[in-house]
C-alpha positions as CSV (number, residue, x, y, z in Angstrom):
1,X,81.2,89.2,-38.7
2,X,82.1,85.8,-38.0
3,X,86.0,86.3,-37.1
4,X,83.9,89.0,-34.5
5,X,81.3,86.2,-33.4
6,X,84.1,83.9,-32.6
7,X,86.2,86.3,-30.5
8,X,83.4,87.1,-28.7
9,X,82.4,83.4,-28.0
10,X,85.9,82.7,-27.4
11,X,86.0,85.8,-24.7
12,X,82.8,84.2,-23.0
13,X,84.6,80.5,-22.6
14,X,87.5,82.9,-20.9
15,X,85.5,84.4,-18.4
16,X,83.7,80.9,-17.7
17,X,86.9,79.2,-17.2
18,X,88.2,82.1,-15.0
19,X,85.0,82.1,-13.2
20,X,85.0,78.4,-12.7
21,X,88.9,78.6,-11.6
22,X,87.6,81.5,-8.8
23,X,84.7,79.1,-7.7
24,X,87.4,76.2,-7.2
25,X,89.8,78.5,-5.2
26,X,86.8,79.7,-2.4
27,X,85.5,76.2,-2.7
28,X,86.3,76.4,1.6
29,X,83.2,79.2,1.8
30,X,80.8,77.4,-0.4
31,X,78.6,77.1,2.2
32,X,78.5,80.7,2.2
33,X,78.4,81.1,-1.3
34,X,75.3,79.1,-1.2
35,X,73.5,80.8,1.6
36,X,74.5,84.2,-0.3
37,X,73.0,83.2,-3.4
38,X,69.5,81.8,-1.1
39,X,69.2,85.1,0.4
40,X,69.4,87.0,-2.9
41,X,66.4,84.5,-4.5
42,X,64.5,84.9,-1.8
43,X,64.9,88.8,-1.4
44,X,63.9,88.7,-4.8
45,X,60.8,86.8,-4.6
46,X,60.0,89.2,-2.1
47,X,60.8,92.4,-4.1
48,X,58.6,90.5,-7.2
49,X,55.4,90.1,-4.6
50,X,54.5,93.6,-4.5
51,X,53.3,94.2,-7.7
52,X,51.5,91.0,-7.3
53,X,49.4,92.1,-4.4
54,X,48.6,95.2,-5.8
55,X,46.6,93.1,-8.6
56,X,44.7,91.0,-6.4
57,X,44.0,94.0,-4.6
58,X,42.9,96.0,-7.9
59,X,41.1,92.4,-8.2
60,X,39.1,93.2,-4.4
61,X,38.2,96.5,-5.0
62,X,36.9,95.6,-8.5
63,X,35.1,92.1,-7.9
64,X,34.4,92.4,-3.9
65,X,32.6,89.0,-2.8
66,X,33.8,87.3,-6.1
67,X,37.5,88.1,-5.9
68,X,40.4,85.9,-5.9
69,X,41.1,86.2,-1.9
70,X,37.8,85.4,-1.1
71,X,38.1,81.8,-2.2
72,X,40.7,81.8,1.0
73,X,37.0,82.6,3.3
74,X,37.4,86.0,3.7
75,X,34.1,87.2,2.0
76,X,33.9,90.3,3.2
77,X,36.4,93.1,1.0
78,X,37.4,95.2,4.1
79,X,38.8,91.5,5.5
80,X,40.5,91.4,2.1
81,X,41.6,94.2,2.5
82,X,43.2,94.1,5.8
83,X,44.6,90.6,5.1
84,X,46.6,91.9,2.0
85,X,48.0,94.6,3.9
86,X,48.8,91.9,6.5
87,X,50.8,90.3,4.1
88,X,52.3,93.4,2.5
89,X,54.1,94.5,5.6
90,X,55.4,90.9,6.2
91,X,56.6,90.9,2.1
92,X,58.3,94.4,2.7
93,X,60.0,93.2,6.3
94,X,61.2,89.8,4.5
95,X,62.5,91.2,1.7
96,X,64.3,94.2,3.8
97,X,65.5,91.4,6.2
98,X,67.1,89.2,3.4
99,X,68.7,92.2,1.8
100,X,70.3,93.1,5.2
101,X,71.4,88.9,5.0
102,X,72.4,89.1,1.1
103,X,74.5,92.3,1.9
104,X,75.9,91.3,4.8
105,X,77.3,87.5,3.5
106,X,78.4,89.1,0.0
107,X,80.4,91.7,1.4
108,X,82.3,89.8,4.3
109,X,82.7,87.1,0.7
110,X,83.9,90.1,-0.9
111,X,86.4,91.1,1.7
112,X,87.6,87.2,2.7
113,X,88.6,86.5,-0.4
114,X,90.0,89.5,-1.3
115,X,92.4,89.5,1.8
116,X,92.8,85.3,0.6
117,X,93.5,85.7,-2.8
118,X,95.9,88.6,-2.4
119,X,97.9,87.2,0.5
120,X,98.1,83.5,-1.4
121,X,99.3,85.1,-4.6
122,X,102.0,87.3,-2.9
123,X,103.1,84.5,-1.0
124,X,103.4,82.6,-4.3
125,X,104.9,85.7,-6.1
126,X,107.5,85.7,-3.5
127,X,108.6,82.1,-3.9
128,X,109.6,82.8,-7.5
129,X,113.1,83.0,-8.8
130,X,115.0,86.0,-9.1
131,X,113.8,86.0,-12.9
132,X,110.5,85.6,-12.5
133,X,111.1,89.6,-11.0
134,X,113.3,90.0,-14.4
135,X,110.7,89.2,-16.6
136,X,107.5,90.9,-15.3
137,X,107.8,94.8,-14.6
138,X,107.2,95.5,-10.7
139,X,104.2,98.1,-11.3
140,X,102.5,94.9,-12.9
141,X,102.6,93.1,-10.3
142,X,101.6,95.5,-7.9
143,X,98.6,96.5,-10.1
144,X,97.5,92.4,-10.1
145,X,98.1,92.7,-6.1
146,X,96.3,96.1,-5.8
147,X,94.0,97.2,-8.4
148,X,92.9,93.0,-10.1
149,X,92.3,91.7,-6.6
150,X,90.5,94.5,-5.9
151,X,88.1,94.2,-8.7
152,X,87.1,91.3,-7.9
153,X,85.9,92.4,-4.9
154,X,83.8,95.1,-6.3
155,X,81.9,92.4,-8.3
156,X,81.3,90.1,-5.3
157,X,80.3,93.0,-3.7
158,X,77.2,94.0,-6.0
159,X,77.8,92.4,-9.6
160,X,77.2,88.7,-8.0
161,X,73.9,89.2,-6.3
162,X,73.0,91.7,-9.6
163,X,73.5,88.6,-12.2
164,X,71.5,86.7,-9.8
165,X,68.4,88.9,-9.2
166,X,67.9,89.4,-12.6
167,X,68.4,85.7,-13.6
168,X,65.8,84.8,-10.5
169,X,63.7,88.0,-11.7
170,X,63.4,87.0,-15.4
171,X,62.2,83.0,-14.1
172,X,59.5,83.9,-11.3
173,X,57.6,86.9,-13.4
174,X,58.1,85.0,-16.4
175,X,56.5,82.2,-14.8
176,X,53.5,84.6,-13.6
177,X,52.8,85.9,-17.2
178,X,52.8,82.2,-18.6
179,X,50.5,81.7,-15.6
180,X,47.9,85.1,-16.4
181,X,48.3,84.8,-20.5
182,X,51.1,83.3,-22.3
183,X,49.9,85.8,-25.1
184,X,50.8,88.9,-23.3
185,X,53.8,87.1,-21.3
186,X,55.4,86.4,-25.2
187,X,54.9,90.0,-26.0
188,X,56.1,91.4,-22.5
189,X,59.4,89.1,-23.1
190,X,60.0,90.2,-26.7
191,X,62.6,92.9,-25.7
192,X,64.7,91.2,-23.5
193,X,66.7,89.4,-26.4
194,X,67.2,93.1,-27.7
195,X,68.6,94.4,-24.2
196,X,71.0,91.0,-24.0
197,X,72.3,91.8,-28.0
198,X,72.6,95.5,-26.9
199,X,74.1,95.3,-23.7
200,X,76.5,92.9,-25.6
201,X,76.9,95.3,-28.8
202,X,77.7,98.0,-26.6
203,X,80.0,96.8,-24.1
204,X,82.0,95.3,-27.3
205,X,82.0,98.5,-29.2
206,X,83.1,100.1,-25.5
207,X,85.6,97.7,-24.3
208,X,88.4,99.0,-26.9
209,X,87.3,102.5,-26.3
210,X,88.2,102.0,-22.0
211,X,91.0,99.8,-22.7
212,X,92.5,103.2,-24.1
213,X,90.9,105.1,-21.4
214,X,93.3,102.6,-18.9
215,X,96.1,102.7,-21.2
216,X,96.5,107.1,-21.4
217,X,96.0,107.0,-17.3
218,X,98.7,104.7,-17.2
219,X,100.9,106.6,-18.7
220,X,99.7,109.6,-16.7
221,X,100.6,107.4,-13.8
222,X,104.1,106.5,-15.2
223,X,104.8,110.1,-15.9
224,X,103.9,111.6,-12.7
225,X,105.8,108.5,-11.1
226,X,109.0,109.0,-13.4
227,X,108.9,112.6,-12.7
228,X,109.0,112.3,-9.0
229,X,111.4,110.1,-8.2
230,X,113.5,112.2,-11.3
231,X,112.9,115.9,-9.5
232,X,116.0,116.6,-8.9
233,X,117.3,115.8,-12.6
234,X,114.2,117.9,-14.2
235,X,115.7,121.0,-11.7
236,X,118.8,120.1,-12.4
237,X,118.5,120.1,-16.2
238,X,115.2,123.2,-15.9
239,X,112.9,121.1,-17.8
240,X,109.8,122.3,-15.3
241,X,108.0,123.5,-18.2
242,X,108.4,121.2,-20.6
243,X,107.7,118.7,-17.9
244,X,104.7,120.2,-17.0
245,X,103.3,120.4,-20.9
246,X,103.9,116.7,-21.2
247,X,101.7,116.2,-18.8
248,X,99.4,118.6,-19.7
249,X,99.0,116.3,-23.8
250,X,99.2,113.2,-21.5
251,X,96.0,114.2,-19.5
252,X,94.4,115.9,-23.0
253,X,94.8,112.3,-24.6
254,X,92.8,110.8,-21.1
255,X,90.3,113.5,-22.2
256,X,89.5,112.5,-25.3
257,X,90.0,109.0,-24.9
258,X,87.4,109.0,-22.3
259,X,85.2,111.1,-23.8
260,X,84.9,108.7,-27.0
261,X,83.9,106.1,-24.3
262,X,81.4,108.0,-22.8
263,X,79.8,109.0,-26.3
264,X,79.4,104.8,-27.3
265,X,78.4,103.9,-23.5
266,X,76.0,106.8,-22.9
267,X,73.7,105.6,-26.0
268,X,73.3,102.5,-24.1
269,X,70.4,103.2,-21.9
270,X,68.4,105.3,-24.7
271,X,68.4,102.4,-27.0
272,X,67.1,100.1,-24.4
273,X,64.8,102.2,-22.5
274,X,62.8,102.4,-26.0
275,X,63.1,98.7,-26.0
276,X,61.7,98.1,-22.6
277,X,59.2,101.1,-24.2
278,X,57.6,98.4,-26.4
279,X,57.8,95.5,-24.0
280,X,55.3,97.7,-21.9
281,X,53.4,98.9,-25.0
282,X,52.9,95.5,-25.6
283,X,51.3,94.3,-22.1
284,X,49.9,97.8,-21.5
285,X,47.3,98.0,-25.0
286,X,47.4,93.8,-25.8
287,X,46.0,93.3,-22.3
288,X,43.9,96.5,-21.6
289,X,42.0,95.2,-24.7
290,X,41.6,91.9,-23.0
291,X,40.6,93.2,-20.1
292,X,38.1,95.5,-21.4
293,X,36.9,92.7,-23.5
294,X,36.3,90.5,-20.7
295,X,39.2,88.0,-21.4
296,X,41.6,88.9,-18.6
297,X,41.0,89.9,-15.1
298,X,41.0,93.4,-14.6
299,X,43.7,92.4,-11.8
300,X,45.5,90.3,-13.5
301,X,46.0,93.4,-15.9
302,X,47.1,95.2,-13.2
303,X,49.9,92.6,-11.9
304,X,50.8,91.8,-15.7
305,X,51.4,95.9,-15.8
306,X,53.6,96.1,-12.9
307,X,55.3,93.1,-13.4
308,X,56.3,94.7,-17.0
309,X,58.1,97.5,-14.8
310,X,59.4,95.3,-12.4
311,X,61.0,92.5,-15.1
312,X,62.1,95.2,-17.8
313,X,63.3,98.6,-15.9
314,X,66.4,96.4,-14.1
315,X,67.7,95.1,-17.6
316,X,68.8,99.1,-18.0
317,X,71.5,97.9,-15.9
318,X,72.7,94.7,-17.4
319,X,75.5,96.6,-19.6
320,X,77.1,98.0,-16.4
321,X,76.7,93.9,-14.4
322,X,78.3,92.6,-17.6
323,X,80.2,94.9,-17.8
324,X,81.9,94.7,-14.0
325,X,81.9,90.8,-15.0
326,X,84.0,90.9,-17.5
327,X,86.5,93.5,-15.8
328,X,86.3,90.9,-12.8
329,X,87.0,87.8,-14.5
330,X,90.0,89.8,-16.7
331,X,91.1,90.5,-13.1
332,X,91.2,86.7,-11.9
333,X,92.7,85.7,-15.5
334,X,95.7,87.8,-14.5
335,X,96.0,87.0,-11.0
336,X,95.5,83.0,-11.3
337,X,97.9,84.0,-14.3
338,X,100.9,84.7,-11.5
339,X,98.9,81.5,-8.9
340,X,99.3,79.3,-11.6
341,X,103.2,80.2,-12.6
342,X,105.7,77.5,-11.8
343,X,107.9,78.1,-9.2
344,X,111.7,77.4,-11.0
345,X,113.4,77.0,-7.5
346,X,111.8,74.7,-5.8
347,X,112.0,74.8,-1.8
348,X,112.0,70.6,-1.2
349,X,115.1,69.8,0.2
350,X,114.9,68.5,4.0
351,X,118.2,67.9,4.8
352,X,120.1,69.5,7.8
353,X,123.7,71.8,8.0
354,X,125.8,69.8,10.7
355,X,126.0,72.1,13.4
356,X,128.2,74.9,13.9
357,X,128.1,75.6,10.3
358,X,131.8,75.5,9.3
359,X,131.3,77.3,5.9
360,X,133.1,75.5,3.2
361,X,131.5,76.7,0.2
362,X,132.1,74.4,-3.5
363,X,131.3,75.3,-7.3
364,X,131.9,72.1,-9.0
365,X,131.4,72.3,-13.0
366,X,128.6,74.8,-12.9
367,X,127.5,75.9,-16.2
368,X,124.7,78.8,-15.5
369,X,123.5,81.3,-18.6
370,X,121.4,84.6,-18.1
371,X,118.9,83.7,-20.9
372,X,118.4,87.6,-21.4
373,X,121.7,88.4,-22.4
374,X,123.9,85.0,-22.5
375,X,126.0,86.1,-19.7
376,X,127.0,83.5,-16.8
377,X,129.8,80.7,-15.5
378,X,131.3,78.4,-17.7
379,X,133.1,75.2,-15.9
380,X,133.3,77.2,-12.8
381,X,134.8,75.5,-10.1
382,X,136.0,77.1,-6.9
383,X,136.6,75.7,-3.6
384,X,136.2,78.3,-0.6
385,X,137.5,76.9,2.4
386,X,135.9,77.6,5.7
387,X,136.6,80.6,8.0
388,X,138.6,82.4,4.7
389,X,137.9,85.6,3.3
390,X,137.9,85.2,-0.4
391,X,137.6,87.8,-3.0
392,X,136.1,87.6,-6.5
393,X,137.5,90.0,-8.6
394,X,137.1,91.3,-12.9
395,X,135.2,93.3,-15.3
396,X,131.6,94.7,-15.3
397,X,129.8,91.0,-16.3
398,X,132.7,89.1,-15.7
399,X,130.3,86.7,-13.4
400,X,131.2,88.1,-10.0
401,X,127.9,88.6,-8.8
402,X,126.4,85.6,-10.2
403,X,128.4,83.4,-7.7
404,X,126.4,85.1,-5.2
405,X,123.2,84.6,-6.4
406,X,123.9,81.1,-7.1
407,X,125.3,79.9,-3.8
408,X,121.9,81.4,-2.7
409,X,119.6,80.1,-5.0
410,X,118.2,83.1,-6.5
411,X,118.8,81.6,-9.7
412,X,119.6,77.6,-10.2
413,X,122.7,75.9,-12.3
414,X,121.9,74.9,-15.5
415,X,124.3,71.7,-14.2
416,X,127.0,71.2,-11.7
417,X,126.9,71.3,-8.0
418,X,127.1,73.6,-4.9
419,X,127.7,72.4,-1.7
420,X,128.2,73.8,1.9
421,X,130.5,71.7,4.3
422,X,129.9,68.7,1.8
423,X,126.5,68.6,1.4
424,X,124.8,69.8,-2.0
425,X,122.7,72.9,-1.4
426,X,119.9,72.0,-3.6
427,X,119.2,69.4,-0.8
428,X,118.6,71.8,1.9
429,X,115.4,73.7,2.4
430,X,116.0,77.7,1.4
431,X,115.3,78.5,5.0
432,X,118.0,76.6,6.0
433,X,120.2,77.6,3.1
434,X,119.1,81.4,3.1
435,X,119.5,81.4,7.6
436,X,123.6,80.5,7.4
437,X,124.5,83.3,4.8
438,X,124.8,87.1,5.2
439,X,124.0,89.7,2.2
440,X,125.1,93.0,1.3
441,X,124.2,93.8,-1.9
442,X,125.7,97.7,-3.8
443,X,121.9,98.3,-4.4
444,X,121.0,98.5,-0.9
445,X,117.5,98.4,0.0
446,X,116.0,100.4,2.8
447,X,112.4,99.5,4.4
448,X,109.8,102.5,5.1
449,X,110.7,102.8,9.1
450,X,113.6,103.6,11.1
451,X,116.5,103.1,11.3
452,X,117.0,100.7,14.0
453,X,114.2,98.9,12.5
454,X,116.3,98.3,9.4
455,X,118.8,97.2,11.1
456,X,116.8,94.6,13.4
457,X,116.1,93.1,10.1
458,X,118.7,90.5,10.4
459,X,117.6,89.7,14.1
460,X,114.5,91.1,15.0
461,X,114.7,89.8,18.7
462,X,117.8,91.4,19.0
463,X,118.7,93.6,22.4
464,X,119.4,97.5,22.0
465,X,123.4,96.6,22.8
466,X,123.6,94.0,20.5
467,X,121.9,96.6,18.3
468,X,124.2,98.9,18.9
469,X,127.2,96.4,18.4
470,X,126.7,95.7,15.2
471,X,125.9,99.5,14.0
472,X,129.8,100.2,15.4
473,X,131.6,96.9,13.5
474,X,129.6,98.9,10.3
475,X,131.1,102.0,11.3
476,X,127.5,103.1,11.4
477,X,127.3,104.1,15.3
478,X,128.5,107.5,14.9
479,X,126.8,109.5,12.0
480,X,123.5,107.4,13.7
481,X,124.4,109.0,17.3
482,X,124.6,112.4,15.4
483,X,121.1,112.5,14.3
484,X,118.5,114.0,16.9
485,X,116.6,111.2,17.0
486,X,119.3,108.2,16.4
487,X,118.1,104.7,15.6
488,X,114.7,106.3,15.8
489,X,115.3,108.3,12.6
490,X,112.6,107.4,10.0
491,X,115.0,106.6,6.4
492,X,112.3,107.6,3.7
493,X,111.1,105.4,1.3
494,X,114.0,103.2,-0.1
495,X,115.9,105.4,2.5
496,X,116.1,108.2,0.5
497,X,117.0,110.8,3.8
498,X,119.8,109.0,4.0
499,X,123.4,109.2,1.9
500,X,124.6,105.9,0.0
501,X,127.5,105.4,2.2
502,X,125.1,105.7,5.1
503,X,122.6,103.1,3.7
504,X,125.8,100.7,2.6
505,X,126.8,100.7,6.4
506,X,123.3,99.9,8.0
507,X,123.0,97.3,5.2
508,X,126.0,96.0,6.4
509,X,125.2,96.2,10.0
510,X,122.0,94.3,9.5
511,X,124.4,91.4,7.9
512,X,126.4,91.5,10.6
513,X,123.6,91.6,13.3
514,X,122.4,88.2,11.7
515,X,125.4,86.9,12.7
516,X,125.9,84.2,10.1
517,X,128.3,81.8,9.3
518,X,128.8,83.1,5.7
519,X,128.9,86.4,5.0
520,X,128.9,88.0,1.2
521,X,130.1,91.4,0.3
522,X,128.9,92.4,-3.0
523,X,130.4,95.8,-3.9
524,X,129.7,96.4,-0.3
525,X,131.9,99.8,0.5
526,X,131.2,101.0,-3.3
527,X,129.7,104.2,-1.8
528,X,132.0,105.1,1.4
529,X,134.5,107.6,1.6
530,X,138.3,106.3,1.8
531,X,138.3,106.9,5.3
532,X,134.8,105.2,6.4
533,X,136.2,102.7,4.0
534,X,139.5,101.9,5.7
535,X,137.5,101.7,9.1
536,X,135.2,98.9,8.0
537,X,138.2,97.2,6.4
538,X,139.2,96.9,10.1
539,X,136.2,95.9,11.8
540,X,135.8,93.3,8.6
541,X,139.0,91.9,9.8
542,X,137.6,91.0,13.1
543,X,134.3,90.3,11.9
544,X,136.4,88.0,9.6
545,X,137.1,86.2,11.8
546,X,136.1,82.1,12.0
547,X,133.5,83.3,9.2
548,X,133.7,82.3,6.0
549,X,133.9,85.4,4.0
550,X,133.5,86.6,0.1
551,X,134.3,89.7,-1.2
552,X,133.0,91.0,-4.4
553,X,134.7,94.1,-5.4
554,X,135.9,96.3,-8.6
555,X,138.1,98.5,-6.2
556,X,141.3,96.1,-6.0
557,X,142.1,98.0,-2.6
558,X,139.4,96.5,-1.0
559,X,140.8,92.8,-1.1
560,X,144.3,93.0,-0.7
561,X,143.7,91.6,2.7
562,X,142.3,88.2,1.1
563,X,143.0,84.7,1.6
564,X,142.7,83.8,-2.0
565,X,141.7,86.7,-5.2
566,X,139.9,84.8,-7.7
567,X,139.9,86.6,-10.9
568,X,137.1,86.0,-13.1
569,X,136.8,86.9,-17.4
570,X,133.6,86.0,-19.1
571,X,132.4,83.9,-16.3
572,X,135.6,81.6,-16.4
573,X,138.5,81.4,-13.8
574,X,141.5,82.7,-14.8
575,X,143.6,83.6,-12.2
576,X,143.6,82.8,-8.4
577,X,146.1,83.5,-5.4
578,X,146.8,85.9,-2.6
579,X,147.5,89.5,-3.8
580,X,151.4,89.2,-3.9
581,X,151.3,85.8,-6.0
582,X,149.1,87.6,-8.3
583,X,150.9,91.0,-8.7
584,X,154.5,88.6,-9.8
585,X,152.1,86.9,-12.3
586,X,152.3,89.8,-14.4
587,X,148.4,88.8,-15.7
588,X,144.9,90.4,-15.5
589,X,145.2,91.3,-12.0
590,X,148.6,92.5,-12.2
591,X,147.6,95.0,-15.2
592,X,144.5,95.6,-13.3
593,X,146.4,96.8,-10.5
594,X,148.5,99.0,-12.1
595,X,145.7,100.7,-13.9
596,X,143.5,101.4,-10.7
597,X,147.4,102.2,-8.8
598,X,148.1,105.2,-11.6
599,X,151.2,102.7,-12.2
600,X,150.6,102.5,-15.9
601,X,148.0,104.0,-18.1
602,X,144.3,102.7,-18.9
603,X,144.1,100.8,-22.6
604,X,142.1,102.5,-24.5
């Protein structure tokens, strides 16, 4: 019981401290805030009135001449009358008017920080090293983006001006009943610390129960998302039915994972409607007797009655506000949780590339390790003189594609310096950096458009020739002219309408659109035929040209043409010259050679 007591406690200081961190963050609309929460006490002092007037005028009808409103001189009852409903109809236009004001300033809240909070955290998100992206799983983030932000927009929307109401409902009518008979007010309020304990016993006993609820529609989700993008393998391999009965125990698990839930959280409202029961037991016979004893006002009764409904009938909802509370501030735990995560690279460097660019590229001692798996560079160093094509060359995890993502800062040295014509890149802003340095990656990424949209990435002010231009040096121009709609062909989500050769060559024509001083080709022509492949190696020798160029390849075919083949072996240099020093070597790229050549056989 204790050990239960403290997690709870210690769940309640969570959700203060998110709650307090979401308060700091829209601390630019507190004047909002403010007038939000004004509107939604007075709204509620209107909503309270009511049941007040309806008293005093039980109170009229009952005592005439003698009544309460008469000591305002108006002796006559029909005046009385009249002047209550006066009243009334200004107490039901207020409070109509201030929830048309509370409405109104919550949602637009709602909304502003919504669009705010997700915008800031993507920005943040998308400052973060490559290994940030590593270590979190993508539909994580997406769901903190997506569904988090959004559910805290759901409790601005109602849940805030809900706590708030029934905060400024339990003061004013509790102040009324202390006013009329603190007896009756005492009995009135002896539920409400039942409905708190229950609307806590509840949403703890139900809070496991929809945490497996989430959990079996996520893997719903993951299983319809798996089996999507893996159609073609389930046809290929005729798993359709088996497939489809998966699914079918994945949604029977949501079933009865929900329908647990809905067996704890559907006893909620029973319990406490026989609470609120007693409450109004209590005010209806205690001060009935009163009344009928002379010892209360026979309208004060009738507000103390009304009031009873008014104060007690709302708590019925208190496990669903709490309820959205907690999921809300869960929400802004996890997405202050990516806010609040340091940035590893960070973007401070002010100092300027001379201009033009010449593209001398240094690794000097550079020790970098892959926590994960211990891969990296050790004592790498490599000079890359300016307007050369250079090729980087060895095994699967030799460290090839590490260089890459050092020289742009993807991931940072554990020591050791890189430097562009002299000056140490760590020193230069990312913009700077990132704007002198082309990338095609082998995992080529496609946006959701066209394909002349794609393309533009690289220069998105770019004219239709220049367009066009870049498209032929990628040998891209001709299988895009063959389409019936041409650089207006939509590509499909992560281009999937188009081949990998054909994405390869538009990744490489948005490179080469950019127009940058460096350019990196990481496995670039992995997916071309022979023949596209010899075309490109042509246009890359003119492309070549006064750029500073590396190659990253497995395909030794690809960088015969080189300056300099740097051959790399567990992240250490151990070979480097053109591709005729190399092949009298006799070494690792020699044997290499031979092996991909058919000129001796593979070692086992």
């Amino acid at each position: 019981m204790e050990s239960t007591n403290s997690a709870l406690s210690a769940a309640s200081l969570s959700s203060i401290g998110a709650l307090v961190k979401l308060l700091r963050y829209a601390k630019g609309h507190r004047k909002k805030i403010v007038l939000a929460i004004v509107c939604s006490v007075i709204n509620k002092a209107f909503d309270i009135m009511p049941e007040i007037l309806i008293g005093i005028a039980i109170d009229v009808v009952v005592n005439q001449d003698q009544s309460f409103v008469s000591t305002f001189g108006l002796e006559s009852p029909q005046a009385q009358i009249i002047a209550l409903a006066v009243l009334t109809f200004f107490v039901w236009a207020g409070e109509s008017l201030f929830e048309y004001f509370y409405l109104i300033l919550w949602r637009n809240l709602s909304q502003r920080l919504q669009a705010e909070l997700r915008q800031d955290t993507y920005v943040h998100m998308q400052n973060q090293s490559m290994s940030y992206f590593e270590n979190h799983r993508t539909g994580e983030l997406i769901s903190i983006l997506n569904d988090d932000v959004n559910q805290l927009e759901r409790f601005l929307d109602g849940g805030a001006n809900d706590i708030i109401q029934t905060v400024v409902a339990v003061v004013l009518v509790g102040g009324v009943f202390f006013y009329l008979s603190p007896v009756i007010a005492l009995l009135a309020f002896t539920p409400i610390p039942v409905i708190i304990w229950g609307a806590f016993y509840f949403l703890r006993r139900a809070t496991p129960l929809y945490a497996d609820v989430r959990e079996q529609v996520g893997k719903i989700a993951d299983r319809l998302a798996n089996n999507i993008g893996g159609i073609a393998t389930i046809k290929s391999f005729t798993a359709e039915v088996r497939e489809a009965k998966a699914l079918s125990d994945a949604s029977e698990a949501y079933v009865l994972a929900n329908g647990r839930a809905i067996a704890v959280s559907s006893a909620f409202i029973p319990v406490i409607r026989m609470a609120i029961l007693a409450g109004f037991l209590f005010t209806f016979v205690y001060g009935g007797m009163q009344a009928l004893n002379g010892n209360l006002n026979v309208g004060a009764y009738g507000v103390l009655v009304f009031l009873t409904q008014r104060l007690l009938w709302p708590l019925t909802d208190l496990a669903k506000t709490v309820d959205l509370f907690e999921r809300a501030m869960a929400s802004t735990r996890r997405i202050f949780g990516v806010l609040e995560a340091p940035i590893e690279i960070l973007d401070s460097g002010r100092t300027n590339l001379p201009t033009p660019v010449s593209g001398a590229i240094t690794f000097s001692d550079v020790q970098f390790r892959f926590v994960s798996s211990n891969a990296g560079l050790t004592d790498f160093n490599l000079d890359i003189p300016a307007g050369r094509t250079t090729a980087l060359v060895g095994a699967t995890g030799s460290g090839k594609s590490t260089v890459a993502r050092l020289l742009l800062r993807f991931y940072e040295p554990n020591s050791g310096r890189l430097s562009i014509d002299g000056i140490d890149i760590q020193s230069l802003s990312l913009l700077e950096l990132r704007s002198v340095i082309g990338f095609v990656g082998q995992d080529v990424f496609m946006f959701d458009g066209t394909i002349g949209e794609n393309i533009r990435y690289g220069d998105q002010a770019c004219s239709d020739e220049q367009l066009n231009d870049a498209a032929r040096a990628a040998q891209a121009l001709d299988f895009i002219n063959a389409l019936p709609d041409g650089m207006n062909t939509q590509v499909g989500e992560r281009g999937v309408k188009l081949s990998g050769g054909q994405r390869q060559r538009l990744s490489l024509a948005r490179a080469i659109l950019k127009d940058p001083p460096i350019l990196i080709l990481d496995e670039a022509t992995s997916a071309v035929d022979n023949e596209t492949e010899a075309a490109i190696q042509l246009a890359l020798e003119e492309i070549s040209i006064d750029r500073t160029v590396l190659i990253i390849a497995h395909r030794l075919s690809t960088v015969v043409h080189a300056a300099n083949i740097v051959v790399l072996e567990s992240g250490r240099i151990v070979e480097q010259g053109a591709h005729r020093e190399l092949l009298t070597l006799g070494g690792a790229y020699s044997k290499q050679w031979d092996v991909q050549t058919g000129q001796s056989p593979a070692a086992d």
